[in-house]
C-alpha positions in Angstrom: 80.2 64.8 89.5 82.9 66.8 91.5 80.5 68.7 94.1 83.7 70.5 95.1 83.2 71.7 91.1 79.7 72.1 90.8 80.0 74.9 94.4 82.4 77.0 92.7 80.6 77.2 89.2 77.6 78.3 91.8 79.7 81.3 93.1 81.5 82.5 90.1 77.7 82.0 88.2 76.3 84.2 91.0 79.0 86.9 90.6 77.5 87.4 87.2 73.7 87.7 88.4 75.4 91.1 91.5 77.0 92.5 88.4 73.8 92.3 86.5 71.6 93.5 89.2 74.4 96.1 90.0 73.4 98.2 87.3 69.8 97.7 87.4 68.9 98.2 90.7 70.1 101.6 89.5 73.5 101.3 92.0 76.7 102.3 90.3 80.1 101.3 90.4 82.9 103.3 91.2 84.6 103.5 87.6 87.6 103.5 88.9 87.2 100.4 91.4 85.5 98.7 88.5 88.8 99.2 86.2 90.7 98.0 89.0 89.7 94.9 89.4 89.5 94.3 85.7 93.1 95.1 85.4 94.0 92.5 88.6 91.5 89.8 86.8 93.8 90.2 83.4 96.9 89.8 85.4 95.6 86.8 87.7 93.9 85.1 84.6 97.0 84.8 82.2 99.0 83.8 84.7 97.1 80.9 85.5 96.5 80.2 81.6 100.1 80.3 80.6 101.2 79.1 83.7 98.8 76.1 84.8 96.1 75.6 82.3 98.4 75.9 79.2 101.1 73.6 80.3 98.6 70.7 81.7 96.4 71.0 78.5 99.8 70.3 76.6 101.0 67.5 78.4 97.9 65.7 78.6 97.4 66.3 74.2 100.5 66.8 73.3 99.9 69.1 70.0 96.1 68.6 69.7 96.2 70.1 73.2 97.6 73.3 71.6 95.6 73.0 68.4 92.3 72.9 70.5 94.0 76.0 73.0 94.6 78.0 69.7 90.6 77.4 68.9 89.4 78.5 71.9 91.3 81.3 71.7 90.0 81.9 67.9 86.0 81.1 68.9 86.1 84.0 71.6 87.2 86.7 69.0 85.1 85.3 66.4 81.6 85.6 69.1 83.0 88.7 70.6 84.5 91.1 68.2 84.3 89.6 64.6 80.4 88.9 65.2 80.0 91.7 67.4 81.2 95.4 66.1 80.9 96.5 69.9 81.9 95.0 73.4 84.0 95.6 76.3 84.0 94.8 79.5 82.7 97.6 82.1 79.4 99.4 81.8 78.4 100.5 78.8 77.7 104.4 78.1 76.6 104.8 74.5 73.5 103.8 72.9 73.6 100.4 71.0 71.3 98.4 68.7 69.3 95.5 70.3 71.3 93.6 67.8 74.4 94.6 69.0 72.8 93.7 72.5 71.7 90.5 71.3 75.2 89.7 70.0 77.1 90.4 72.7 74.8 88.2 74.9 75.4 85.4 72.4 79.3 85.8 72.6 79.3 85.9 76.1 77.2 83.1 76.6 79.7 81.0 74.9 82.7 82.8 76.9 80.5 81.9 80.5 79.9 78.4 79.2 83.6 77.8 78.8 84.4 79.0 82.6 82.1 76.6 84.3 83.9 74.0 82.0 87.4 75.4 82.9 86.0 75.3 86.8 85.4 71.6 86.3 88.1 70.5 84.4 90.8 72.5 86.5 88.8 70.4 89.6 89.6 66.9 87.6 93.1 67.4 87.8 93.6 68.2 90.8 91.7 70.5 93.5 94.4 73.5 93.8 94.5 73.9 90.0 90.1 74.4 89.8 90.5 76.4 92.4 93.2 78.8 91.3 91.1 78.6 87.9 88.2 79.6 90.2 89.6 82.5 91.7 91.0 83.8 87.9 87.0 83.8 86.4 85.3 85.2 89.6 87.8 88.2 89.4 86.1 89.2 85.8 82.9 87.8 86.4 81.0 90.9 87.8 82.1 93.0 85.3 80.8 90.7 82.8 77.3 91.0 84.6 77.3 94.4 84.8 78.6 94.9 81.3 76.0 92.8 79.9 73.2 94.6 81.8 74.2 97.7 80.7 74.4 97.0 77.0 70.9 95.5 77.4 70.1 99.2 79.3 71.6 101.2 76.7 69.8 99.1 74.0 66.5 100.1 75.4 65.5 97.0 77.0 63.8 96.8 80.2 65.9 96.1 83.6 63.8 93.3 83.9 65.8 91.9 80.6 68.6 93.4 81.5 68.9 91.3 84.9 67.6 87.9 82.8 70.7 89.0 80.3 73.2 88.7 83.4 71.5 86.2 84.9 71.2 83.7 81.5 75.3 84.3 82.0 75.3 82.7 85.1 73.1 79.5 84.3 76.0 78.8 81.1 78.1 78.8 83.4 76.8 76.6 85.3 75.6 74.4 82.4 79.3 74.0 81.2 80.5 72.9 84.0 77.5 70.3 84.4 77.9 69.6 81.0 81.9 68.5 81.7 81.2 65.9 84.0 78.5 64.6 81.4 80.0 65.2 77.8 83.2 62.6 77.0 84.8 65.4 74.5 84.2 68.1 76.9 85.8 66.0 79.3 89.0 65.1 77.3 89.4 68.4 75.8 87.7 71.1 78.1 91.2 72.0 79.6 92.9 72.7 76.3 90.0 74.8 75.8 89.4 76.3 78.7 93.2 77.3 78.4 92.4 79.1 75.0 89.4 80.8 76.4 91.4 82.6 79.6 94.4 83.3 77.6 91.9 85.6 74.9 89.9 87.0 78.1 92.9 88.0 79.9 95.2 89.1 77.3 92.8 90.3 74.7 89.3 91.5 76.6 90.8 92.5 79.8 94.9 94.1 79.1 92.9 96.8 76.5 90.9 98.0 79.2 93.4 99.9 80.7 96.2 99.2 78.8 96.2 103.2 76.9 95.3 104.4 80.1 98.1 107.3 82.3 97.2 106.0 85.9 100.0 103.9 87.6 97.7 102.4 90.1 95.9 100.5 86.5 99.3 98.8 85.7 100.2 98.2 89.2 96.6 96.4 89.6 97.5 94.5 86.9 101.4 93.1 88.1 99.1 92.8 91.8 97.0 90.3 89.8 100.2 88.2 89.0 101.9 88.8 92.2 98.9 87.3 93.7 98.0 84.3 90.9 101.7 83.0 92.5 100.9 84.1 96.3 97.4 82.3 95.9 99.6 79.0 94.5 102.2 78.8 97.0 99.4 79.3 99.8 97.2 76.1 98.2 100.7 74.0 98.0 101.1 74.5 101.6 97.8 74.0 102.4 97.8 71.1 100.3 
């Protein structure tokens, strides 16, 4: 196993426990902040999907590489918005079912799982590309926390459950990118998937956060996150 991996799925899996205990330890975020850093996660993520994950997953697979990409892509909106008739990322404000609570936990959970396997598999090709891929799923990962959290919150559960809900996001992610070192198909194909998974989070999840939104600094968050997916790159090639 990659410990180099296995410490990075810890982090980003720890992100999602603050965002979680964010909301119920009755704190709140600045909306504003929060929407922020959403809109710099979308920019930073697709970058490093189209840019990195997309173009390795390819040349490793050749066209089952994109087939796979193209079902991760389809799995996220089947568990997050075919399945689920409500989710976004951000806390939630409006009363929900504990179904629709229950649902979004279960597509989320699959979403988390894939980033501790896009951690590790991004590490097994080379250190600067899990890293990069590391920085592109801690960006989001406390608004997925806190978003779960809140759904559980506005669902009527307890904070207790709602902290296990952001927590139980964190230990997927951690089991996916145990699970890549361990699993043979996970291990040939997590990057093709992984790829899918990012490109649907950041293009898809994130961009329609702010996208309708009339506030310049929302769009120029968003170009930041690129600006700074390639800064971030050219920094670990020095490095390197």
């Amino acid at each position: 196993m990659n410990r180099q991996a296995i410490a990075y799925t810890l982090i980003a899996a720890a992100a999602n426990v603050a965002g979680a205990a964010a909301v119920t330890s009755r704190s709140r975020w600045s909306v504003p902040a929060l929407e922020k850093m959403i809109a710099l996660s979308a920019g930073f993520m697709v970058s490093v999907a189209l840019l990195d994950l997309a173009p390795e997953a390819i040349g490793q697979h050749g066209a089952s590489g994109a087939g796979v990409i193209l079902l991760g892509f389809l799995l996220v909106h089947l568990t997050q918005h075919t399945l689920v008739p409500h989710f976004h990322f951000g806390e939630e404000v409006h009363e929900v079912t504990r179904a629709v609570s229950m649902s979004a936990l279960a597509g989320l959970l699959l979403h988390t799982f894939v980033d501790g396997v896009a951690i590790t598999s991004g590490f097994e090709v080379r250190p600067s590309l899990g890293f990069l891929v590391f920085l592109a799923i801690l960006l989001h990962k406390l608004p997925e926390g806190l978003a779960i959290s809140s759904i559980f919150l506005a669902s009527g559960s307890s904070r207790r459950r709602a902290l296990l809900a952001g927590a139980s996001l964190g230990v997927a992610t951690v089991a996916g990118g145990l699970l890549t070192s361990l699993s043979a198909p996970l291990g040939k194909y997590g990057l093709p998937l992984a790829a899918g998974v990012s490109l649907y989070v950041g293009a898809s999840n994130l961009v329609p956060e702010f996208q309708a939104k009339r506030d310049w600094m929302l769009q120029a968050s968003f170009f930041g996150g690129a600006a700074l997916y390639f800064l971030a790159r050219n920094l670990i090639d020095i490095v390197a």
